[in-house]
C-alpha positions in Angstrom: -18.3 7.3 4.4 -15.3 5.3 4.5 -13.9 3.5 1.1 -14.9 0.1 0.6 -11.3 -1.8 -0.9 -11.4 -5.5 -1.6 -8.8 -8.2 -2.7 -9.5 -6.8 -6.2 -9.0 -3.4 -5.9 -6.5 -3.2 -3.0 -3.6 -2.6 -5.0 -5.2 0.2 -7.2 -7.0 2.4 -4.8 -4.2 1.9 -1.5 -0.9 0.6 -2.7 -0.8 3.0 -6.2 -2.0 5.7 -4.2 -0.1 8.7 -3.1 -0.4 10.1 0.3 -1.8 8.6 3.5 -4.6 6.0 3.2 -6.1 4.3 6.6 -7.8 1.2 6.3 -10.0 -0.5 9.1 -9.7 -4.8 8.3 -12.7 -5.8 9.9 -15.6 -8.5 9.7 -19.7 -8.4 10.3 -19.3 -10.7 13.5 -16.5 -8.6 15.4 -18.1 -7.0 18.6 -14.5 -4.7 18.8 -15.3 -3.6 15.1 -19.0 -2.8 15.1 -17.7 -0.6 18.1 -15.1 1.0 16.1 -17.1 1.3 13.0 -18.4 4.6 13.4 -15.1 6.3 15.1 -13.9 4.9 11.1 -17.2 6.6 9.8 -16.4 10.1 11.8 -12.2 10.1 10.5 -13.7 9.8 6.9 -15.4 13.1 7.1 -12.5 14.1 9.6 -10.0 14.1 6.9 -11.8 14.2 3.7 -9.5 15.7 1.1 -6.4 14.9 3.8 -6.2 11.0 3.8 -8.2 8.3 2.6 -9.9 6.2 5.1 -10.8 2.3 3.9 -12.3 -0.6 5.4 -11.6 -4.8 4.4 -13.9 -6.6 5.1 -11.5 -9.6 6.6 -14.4 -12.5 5.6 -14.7 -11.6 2.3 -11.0 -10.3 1.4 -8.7 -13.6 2.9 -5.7 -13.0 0.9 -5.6 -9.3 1.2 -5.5 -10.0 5.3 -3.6 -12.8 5.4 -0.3 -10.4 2.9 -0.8 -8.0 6.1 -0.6 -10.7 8.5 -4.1 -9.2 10.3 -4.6 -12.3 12.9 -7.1 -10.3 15.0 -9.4 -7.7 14.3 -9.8 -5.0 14.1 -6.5 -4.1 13.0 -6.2 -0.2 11.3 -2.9 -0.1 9.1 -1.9 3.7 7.7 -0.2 3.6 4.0 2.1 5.8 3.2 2.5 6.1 -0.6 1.6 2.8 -0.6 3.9 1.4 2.0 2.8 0.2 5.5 3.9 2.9 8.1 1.9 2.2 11.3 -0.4 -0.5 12.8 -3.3 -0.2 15.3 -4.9 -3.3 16.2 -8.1 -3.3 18.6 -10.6 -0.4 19.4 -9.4 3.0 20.7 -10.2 6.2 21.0 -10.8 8.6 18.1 -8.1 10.9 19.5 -5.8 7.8 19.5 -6.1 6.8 15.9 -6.1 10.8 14.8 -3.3 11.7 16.3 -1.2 8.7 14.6 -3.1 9.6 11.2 -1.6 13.4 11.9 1.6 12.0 12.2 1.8 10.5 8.6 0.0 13.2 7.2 2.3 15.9 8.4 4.8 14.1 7.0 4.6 14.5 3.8 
């Protein structure tokens, strides 16, 4: 299962971490994100031990968003020791958001 990270704990568990992190902003009400939530659920297991893969809940978390300027949702954005590398807003195809996750991760 994916990480939950919140406005509290954003900065500890993505931003201080080291290596790739993925994290899903989403919200209960987004159609698009209960359609993406279990491609999310399937790259956890996918790259346990690889990445880390988050989701924000958008309702709950405002200021986290709003630093990341996510204005629609879903929006995915890859960390890269703790620095925003990539952006994927909308749902897509597991292949999609792997291959872009690969990228990062290969280079470390």
């Amino acid at each position: 299962m994916p990480m939950v990270v919140t406005d509290q704990d954003f900065q500890s568990k993505i931003l201080n971490y080291k290596g790739v992190s993925f994290v899903d902003f989403w919200a209960a009400w987004c159609g698009p994100c209960r359609m993406l939530a279990p491609i999310v659920d399937e790259l956890a297991r996918d790259y346990e031990g690889k990445a880390q893969i988050a989701k924000l809940d958008v309702d709950a978390n405002q200021y986290t968003a709003r630093q990341y300027g996510v204005m629609s949702i879903p929006t995915m954005i890859i960390f890269k020791d703790g620095q925003e590398v990539d952006r994927l807003v909308g749902v897509m195809p597991k292949e999609i958001i792997a291959a872009r996750l690969d990228k990062w991760i290969s280079a470390s």
